[in-house]
C-alpha positions in Angstrom: 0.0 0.0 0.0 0.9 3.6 -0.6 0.6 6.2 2.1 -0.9 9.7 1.2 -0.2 12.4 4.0 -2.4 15.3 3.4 -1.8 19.0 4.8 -4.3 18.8 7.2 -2.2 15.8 8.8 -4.9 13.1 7.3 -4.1 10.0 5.7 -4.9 8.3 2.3 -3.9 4.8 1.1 -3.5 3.7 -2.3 -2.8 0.5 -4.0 -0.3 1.1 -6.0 1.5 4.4 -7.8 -0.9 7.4 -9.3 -0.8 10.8 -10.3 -1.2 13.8 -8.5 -4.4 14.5 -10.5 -5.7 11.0 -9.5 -5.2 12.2 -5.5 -6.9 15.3 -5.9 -10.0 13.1 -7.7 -10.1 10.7 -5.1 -10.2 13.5 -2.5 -13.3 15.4 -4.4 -14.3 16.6 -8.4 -14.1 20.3 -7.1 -10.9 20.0 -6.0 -9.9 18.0 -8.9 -11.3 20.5 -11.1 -9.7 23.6 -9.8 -6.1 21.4 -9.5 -3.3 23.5 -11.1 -0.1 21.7 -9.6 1.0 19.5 -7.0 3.5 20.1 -4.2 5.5 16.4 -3.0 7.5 16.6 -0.1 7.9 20.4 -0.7 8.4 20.3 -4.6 5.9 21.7 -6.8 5.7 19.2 -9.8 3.0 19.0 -12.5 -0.5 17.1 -11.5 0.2 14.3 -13.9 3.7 13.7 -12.1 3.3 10.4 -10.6 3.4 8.8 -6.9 5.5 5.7 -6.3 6.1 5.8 -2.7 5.1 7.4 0.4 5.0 10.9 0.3 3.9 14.3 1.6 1.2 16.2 -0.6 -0.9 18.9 -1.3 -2.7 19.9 -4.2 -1.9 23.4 -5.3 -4.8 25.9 -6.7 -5.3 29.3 -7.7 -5.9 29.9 -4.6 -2.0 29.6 -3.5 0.9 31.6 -4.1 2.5 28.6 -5.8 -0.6 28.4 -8.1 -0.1 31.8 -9.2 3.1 30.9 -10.3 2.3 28.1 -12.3 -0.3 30.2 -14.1 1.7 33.1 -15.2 4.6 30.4 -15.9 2.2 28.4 -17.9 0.6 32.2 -19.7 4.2 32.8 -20.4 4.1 29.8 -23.0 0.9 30.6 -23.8 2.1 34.0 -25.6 4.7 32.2 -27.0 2.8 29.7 -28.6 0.9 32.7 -30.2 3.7 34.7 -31.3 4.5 31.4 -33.3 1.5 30.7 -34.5 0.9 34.6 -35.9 4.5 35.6 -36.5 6.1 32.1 -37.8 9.8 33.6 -38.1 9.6 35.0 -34.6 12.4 33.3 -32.3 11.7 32.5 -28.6 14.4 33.5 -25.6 13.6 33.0 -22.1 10.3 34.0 -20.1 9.9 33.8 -16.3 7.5 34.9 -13.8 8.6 38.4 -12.3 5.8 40.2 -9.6 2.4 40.1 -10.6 2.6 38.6 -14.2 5.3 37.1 -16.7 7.8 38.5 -19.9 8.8 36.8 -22.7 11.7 38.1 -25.0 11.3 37.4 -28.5 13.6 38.2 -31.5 11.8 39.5 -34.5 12.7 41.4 -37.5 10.4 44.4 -36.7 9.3 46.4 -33.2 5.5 44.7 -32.4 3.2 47.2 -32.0 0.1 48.0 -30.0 -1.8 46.4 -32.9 0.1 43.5 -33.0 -0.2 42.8 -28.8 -4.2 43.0 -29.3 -3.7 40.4 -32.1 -1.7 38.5 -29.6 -4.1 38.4 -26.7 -7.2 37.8 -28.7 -4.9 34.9 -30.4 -3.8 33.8 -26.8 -7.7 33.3 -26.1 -8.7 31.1 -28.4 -5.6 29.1 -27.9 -6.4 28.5 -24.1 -10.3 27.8 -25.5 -9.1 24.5 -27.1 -8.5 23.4 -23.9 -5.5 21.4 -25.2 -3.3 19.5 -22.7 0.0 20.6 -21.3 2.9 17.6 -21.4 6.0 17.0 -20.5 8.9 14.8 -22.4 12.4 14.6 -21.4 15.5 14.7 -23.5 18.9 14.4 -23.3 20.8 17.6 -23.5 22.1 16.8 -26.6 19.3 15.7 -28.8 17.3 19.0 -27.1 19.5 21.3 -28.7 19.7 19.4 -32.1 15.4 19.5 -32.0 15.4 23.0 -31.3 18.1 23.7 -34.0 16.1 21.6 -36.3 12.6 24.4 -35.6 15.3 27.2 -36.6 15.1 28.6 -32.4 19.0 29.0 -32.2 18.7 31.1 -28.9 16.5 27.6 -27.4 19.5 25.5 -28.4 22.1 28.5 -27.2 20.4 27.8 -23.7 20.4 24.0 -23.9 23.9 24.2 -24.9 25.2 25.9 -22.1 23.8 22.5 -19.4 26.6 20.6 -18.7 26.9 17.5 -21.1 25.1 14.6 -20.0 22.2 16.0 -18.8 18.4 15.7 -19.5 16.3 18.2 -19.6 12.3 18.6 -19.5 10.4 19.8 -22.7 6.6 21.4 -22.8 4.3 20.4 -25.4 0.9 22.6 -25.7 -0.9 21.8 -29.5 2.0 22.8 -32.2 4.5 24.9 -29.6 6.9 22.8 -27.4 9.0 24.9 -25.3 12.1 24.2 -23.0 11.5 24.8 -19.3 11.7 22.7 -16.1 8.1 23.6 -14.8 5.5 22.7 -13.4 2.8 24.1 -16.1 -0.9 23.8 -15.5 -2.5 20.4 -16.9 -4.4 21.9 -20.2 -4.5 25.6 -21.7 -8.2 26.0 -20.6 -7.0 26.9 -17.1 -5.4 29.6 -18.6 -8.1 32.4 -18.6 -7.8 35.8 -17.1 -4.3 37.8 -18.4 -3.8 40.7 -20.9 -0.8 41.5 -22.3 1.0 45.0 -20.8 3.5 46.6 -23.0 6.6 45.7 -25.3 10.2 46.7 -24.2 13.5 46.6 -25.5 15.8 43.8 -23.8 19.3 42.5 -24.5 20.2 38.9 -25.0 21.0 37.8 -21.4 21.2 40.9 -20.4 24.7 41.9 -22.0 24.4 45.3 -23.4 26.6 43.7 -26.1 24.0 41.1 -27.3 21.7 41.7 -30.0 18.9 43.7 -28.7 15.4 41.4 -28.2 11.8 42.3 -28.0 10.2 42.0 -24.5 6.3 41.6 -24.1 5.4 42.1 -20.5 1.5 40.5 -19.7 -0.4 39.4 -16.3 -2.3 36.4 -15.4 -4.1 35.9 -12.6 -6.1 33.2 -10.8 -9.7 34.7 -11.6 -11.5 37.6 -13.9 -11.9 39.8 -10.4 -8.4 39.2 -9.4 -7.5 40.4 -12.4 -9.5 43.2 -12.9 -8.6 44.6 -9.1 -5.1 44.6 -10.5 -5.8 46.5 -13.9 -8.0 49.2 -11.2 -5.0 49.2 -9.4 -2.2 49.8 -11.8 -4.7 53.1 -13.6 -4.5 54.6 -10.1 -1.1 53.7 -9.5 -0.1 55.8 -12.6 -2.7 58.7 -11.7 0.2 58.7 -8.4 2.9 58.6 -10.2 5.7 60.2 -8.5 7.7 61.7 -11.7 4.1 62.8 -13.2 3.2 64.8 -9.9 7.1 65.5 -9.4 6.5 68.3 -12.2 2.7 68.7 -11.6 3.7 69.9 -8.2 6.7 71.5 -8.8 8.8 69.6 -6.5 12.4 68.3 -7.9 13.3 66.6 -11.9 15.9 64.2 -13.1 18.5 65.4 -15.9 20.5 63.7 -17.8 23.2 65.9 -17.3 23.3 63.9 -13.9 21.4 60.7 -14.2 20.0 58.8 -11.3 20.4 62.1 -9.0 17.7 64.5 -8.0 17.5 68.1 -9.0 15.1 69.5 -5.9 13.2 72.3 -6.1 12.4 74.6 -3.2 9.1 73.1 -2.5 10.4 69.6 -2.9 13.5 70.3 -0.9 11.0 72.0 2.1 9.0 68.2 1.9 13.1 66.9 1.9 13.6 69.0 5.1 10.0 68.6 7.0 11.0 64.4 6.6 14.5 64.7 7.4 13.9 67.1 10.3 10.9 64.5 12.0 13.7 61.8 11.7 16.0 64.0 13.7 13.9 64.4 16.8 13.3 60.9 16.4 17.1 60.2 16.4 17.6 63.4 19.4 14.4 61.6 21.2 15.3 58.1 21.4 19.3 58.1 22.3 20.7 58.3 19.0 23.8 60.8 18.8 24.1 61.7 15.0 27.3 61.7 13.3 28.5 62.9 10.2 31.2 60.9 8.2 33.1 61.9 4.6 31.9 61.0 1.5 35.0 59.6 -0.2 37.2 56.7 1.5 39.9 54.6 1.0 39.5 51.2 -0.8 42.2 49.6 2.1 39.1 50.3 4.5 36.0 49.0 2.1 38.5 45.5 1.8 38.8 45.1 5.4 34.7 45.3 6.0 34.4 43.2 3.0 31.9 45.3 1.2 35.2 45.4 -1.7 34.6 41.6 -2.6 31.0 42.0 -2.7 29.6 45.3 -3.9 32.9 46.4 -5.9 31.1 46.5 -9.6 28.3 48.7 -7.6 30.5 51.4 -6.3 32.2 54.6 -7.8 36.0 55.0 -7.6 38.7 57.3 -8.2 42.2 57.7 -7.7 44.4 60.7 -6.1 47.9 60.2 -5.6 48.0 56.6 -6.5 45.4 55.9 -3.9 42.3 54.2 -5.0 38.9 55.6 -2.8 35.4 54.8 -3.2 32.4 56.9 -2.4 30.5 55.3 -0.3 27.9 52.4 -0.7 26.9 52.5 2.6 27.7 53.9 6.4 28.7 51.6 8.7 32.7 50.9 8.3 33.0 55.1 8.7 30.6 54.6 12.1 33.3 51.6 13.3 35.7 53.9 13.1 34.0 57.0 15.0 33.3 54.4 17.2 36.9 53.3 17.3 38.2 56.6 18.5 38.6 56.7 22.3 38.4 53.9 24.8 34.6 52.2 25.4 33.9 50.4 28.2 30.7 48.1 28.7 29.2 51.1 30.9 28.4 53.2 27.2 26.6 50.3 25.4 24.5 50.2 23.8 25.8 53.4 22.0 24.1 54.5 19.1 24.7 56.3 16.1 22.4 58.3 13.5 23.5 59.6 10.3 21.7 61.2 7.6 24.6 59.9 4.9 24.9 60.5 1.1 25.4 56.7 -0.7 26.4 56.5 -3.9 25.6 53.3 -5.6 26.4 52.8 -9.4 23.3 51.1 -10.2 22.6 50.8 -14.0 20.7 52.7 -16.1 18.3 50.5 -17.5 17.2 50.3 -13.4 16.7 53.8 -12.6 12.9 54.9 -11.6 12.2 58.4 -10.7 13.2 59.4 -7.3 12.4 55.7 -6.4 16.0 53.8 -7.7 19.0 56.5 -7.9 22.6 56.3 -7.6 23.3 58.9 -5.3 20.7 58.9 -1.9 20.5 60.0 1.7 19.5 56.8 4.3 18.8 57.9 8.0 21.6 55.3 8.4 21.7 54.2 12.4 24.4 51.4 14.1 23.8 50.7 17.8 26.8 48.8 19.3 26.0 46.5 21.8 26.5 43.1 23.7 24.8 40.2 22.9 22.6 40.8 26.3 21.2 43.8 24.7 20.1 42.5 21.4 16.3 41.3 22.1 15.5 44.4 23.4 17.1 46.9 21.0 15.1 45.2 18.5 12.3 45.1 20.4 12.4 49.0 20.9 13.2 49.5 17.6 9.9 47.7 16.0 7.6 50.2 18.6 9.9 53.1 17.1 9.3 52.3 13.7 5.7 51.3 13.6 5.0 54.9 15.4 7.1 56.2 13.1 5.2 54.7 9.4 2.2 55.6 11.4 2.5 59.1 11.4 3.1 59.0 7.8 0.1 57.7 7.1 1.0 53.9 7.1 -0.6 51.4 9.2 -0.1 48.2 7.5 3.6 46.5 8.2 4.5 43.2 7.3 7.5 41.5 8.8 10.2 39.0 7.1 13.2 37.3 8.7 15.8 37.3 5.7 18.0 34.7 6.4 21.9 33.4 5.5 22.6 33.7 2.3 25.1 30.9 0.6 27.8 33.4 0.6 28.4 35.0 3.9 30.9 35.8 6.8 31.2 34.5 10.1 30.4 31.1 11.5 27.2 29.1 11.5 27.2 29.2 15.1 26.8 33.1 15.0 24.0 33.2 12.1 22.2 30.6 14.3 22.2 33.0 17.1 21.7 36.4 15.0 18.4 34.6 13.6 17.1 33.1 16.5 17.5 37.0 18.6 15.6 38.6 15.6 13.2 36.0 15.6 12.8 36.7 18.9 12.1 39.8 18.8 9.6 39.6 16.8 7.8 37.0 18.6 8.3 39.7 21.8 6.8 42.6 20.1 3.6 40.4 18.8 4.4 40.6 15.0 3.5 38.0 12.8 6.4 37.3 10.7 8.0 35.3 7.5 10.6 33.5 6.7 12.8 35.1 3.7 15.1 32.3 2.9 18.8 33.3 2.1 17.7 37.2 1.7 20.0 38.4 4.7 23.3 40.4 4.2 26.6 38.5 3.7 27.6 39.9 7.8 24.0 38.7 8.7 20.4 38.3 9.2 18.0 41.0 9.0 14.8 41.6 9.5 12.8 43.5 6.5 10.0 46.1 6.9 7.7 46.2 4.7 4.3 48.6 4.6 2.1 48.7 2.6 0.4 51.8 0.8 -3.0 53.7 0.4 -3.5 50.9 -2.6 -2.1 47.7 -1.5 1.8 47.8 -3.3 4.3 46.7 -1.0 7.3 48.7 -0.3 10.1 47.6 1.6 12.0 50.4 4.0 12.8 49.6 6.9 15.6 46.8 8.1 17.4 45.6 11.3 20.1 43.7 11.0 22.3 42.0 13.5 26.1 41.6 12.8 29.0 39.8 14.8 31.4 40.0 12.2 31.8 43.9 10.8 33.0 45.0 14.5 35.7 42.4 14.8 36.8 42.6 11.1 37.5 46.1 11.7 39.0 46.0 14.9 36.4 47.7 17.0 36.6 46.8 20.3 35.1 48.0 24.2 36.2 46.8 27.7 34.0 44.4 29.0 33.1 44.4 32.9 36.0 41.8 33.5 38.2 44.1 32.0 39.2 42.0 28.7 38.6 43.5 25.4 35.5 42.1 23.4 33.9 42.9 20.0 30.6 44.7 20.2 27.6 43.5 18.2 26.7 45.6 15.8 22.7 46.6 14.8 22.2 47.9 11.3 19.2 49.8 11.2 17.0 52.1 9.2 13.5 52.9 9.3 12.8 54.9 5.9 15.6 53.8 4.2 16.8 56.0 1.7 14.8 59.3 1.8 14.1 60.0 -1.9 12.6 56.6 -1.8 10.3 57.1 0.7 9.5 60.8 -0.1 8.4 59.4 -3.8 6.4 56.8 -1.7 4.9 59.3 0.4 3.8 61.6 -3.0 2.3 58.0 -4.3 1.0 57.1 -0.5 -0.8 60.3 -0.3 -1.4 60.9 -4.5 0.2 64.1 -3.8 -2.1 65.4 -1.4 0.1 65.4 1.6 -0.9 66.2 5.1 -0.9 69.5 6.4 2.5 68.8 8.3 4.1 67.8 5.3 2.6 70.2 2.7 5.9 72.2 1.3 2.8 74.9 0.8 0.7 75.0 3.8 -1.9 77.5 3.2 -2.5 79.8 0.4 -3.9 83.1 0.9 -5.4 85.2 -1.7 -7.1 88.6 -2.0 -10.8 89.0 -4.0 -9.2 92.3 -5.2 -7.0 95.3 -5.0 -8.5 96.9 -2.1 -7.7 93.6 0.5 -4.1 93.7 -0.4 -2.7 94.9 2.5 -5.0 92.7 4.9 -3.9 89.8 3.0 -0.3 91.2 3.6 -0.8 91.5 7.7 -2.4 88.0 7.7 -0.1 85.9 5.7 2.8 87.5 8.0 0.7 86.7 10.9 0.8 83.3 9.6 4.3 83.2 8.6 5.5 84.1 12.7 3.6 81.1 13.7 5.4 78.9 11.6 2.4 78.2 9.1 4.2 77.9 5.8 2.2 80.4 3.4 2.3 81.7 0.4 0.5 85.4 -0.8 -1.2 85.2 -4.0 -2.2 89.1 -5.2 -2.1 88.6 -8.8 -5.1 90.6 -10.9 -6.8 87.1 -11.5 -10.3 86.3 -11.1 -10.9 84.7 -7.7 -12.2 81.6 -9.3 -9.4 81.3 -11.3 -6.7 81.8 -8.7 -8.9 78.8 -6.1 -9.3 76.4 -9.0 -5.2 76.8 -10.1 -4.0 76.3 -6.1 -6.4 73.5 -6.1 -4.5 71.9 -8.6 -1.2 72.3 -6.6 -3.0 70.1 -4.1 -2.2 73.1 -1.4 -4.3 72.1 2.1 -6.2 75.1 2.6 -6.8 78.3 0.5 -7.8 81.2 2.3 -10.5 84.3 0.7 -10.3 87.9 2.5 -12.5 90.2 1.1 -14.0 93.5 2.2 -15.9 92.0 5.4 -13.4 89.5 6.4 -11.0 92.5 6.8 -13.2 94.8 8.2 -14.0 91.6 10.8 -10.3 89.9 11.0 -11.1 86.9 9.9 -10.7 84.3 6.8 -12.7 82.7 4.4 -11.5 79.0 4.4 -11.5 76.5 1.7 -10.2 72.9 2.9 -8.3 70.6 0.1 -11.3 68.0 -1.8 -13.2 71.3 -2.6 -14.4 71.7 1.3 -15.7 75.3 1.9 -15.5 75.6 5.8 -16.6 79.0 5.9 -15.3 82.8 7.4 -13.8 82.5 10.8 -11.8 84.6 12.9 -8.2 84.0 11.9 -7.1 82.9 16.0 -9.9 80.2 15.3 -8.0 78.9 11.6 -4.3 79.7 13.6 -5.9 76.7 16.2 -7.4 74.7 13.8 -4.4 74.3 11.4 -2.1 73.9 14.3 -4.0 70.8 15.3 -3.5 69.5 12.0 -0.1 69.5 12.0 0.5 68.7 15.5 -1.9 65.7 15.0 -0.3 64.5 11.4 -3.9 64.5 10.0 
């Protein structure tokens, strides 16, 4: 007998070997029905993969994460087989699953056009109608690449040529398109229902800018017609808050390419800039953080001995003076070692803890850069608490509380939390990465955070935990980290005097809680679709005349305004009133404020609240209060 072990712990017994599909059958036609994959002893293989001994098993649907996978995998081949089938002399490359949908790169002798993607999706359709089954053959390496050679797909057999000799590898069959590609793939095209193809982009052959340059059709797939239309909703107001687009809507900062991947700031931008960077200083001044400042350019002796030189060299900018080699700097924390270094430290000043508001420079390519999002040159409110291993549980503990308070008073209430863990090439003993990951863990568990597990994600010098909140419309943006490190401290030579009086390494925290700040300032324009809170507003309050004869009222109260710290700007053009509301309305400004003849013969202000509100004429103490609790509340 064969012994079945379901997920729920249940048992099933089975006469002999059978298929994954024939499990989920015997369990029940539904789930038989909506069976996309299988998952044995942990490894997702195809439902007509077959059972010889006992095993572990469940049956994967739409419903999982793994199922979504095997859809957009499986819709991947699905384009393909339609590029084939309308553009004959097309040649297929590689085409994976990325975030929410799939790309496949094609080489073809002319750009595809918007046209030819509708003809591709419709064509997609009535592909996945026939309902015609997905299978699997295997092949020796060898007699893979002649087949594909044979069909004239020279980049197939390119791939297939570079597995070592000797090797099999799996081929999927769908009607008249076989494809190379390990899987699993759903069990017939029918299942393949709800996708649309994106946009075409230009892509180089393995991603060597000295390749031949492919064709790259970008699509999603998703698990059911609402699924996918929630996305489609999503991603049309996910370009109405486009950070670039309201970047020069709003005035606020622009890219050049004079100096790509850095940020040209405006002065309202750079007052949003200051109003974050200066609520992260009180945070640092509030919660025992000393800030530090350290240079910018640093000697390449320094980046070898923290090891950041063997593993981030091809990311970092260089030059040379006086046959020195220096970097600019990827990162912080070898310049906080050796602030920290300077002077004796005894066990009586840990934990210590150092804030910086420090320029990286990271020579990411171009072909990555997004707005204000992904740069090369970028400001992290960088912190390193040194420590002993007695205080690690409840630094990180305080730390979670001071972030979550933190993302809250942006406007961000939903967190999720991920243990990244060793990755295969790291520093430092196994016996230290069991006990970094076990005190973050920890932590976690002590601060009542449900968590994941992030396989190998952590930094070569250690684990980390990952921050991740979540915005106004559901998209996930990792910014914070903590990150526990034995090694960095003792590679470095930073030592304090332990209560015994011998010399130990400190543990050293890596934390940040934005991250870099143009990130999470282009966030925050997204979060809040450029409507920012009254605290954050670079233009608090607008204050406008309805003519001539109110001028010098207008003057008094915006300077009135101006002494309490109310950040206002006077607006006495010869403009119709109308005309001036509806322009500042645009500009997204909190409140505009009307004075005409009876407010200044009254002192008080005619207010108009962002959304169109019209809050009426009060006395101008009453607005003074009222926008005050605004910002002191972070509405």
């Amino acid at each position: 007998m064969l012994n079945i072990t379901l997920p729920d712990g249940s048992r099933r017994e089975f006469p002999g070997p059978l298929t994954v599909a024939e499990v989920a059958a015997s369990i029940g036609s539904g789930l038989a029905k909506a069976a996309l994959a299988g998952k044995v002893d942990g490894q997702l293989v195809d439902t007509s993969h077959r059972i010889d001994r006992d095993v572990q098993l469940a049956i994967v649907t739409d419903k999982d994460a793994e199922g979504l996978d095997v859809i957009r995998h499986s819709t991947a081949h699905l384009l393909a087989y339609a590029v084939k089938s309308l553009f004959p002399e097309a040649q297929v490359t590689i085409g994976p699953v990325i975030d929410n949908g799939f790309y496949y790169d094609f080489a073809y002798k002319r750009p595809f056009t918007p046209e030819d993607l509708q003809a591709l999706e419709s064509k997609m359709a009535e592909l996945a109608a026939k309902n015609e089954p997905v299978t699997r053959r295997v092949l020796p390496r060898d007699a893979a690449v002649a087949h594909f050679k044979a069909l004239g797909e020279h980049y197939k057999a390119e791939i297939i040529g570079s597995i070592p000799p000797g090797e099999d590898v799996s081929l999927y069959a769908e009607g008249g398109f076989e494809d190379l590609c390990r899987g699993p793939h759903v069990p017939s095209t029918g299942k393949l229902r709800h996708f649309k193809l994106m946009k075409v982009a230009g892509a180089y052959w393995r991603g060597d800018q000295a390749n031949e340059q492919l064709q790259r059709i970008y699509g999603t797939a998703w698990g059911s017609k609402e699924a996918l239309q929630h996305y489609l909703t999503m991603l049309e107001e996910a370009e109405k808050r486009d950070h670039r687009k309201l970047g020069r809507e709003l005035d606020l900062f622009h890219l050049d390419e004079h100096s790509p991947g850095t940020v040209f700031w405006h002065p309202k931008g750079w007052t949003l800039w200051q109003e974050v960077e200066q609520y992260m200083r009180r945070v640092y001044r509030d919660n025992g953080y000393q800030e530090v400042k350290g240079p910018q350019i640093v000697d390449r002796s320094l980046w070898e001995k923290s090891g950041h030189w063997e593993k981030y060299r091809d990311a970092m900018f260089t030059t040379e003076s006086e046959k020195r080699e220096y970097a600019l700097k990827p990162m912080n924390c070898p310049g906080h070692i050796l602030i920290f270094k300077q002077g004796i430290k005894s066990y009586r000043d840990l934990p210590l803890r150092y804030g910086e508001f420090g320029q990286c420079h990271r020579n990411e390519p171009t072909g990555g850069l997004h707005g204000i999002m992904r740069v090369r040159a970028f400001t992290q409110d960088d912190g390193h608490i040194f420590c002993t291993e007695e205080h690690i549980l409840q630094e990180c503990v305080d730390f979670t509380a001071l972030l979550q308070k933190v993302y809250a008073d942006f406007g961000f209430q939903d967190i999720v939390y991920k243990v990244a863990t060793r990755p295969a090439a790291r520093i430092g003993s196994d016996a230290i990465w069991d006990q970094a990951e076990s005190a973050l863990i920890d932590s976690l568990k002590a601060s009542g955070c449900q968590y994941e597990i992030a396989p190998g994600d952590g930094a070569f010098y250690g684990p980390k935990i990952e921050y991740t909140l979540k915005d106004a419309i559901g998209r996930p943006w990792q910014c914070g980290t903590m990150q526990v490190d034995f090694s960095m401290a003792e590679r470095l030579d930073a030592v304090y005097v332990a209560e015994s009086g011998e010399r130990k390494h400190p543990v050293m925290l890596h934390r940040a809680i934005v991250g870099s700040l143009e990130r999470f300032i282009g966030i925050l324009i997204e979060q809040h679709a450029g409507a920012l809170p009254a605290w954050l507003a670079p233009v608090q309050v607008v204050l406008t005349p309805i003519t001539e004869h109110q001028a010098d009222y207008a003057r008094t109260v915006a300077k009135t305004l101006q002494k309490q710290g109310v950040r206002t700007s006077l607006d006495l053009r010869n403009e119709k009133i109308n005309y001036k509301i509806r322009e500042h309305s645009m500009q997204k400004v909190p409140f505009i404020l009307v004075v005409g003849d009876k407010e200044k013969a009254n002192g008080a202000v005619a207010v108009r609240a962002r959304g169109n509100q019209d809050l009426g004429v009060m006395p101008l103490a009453d607005f003074l209060q009222k926008i005050g609790s605004d910002i002191a509340s972070k509405v």
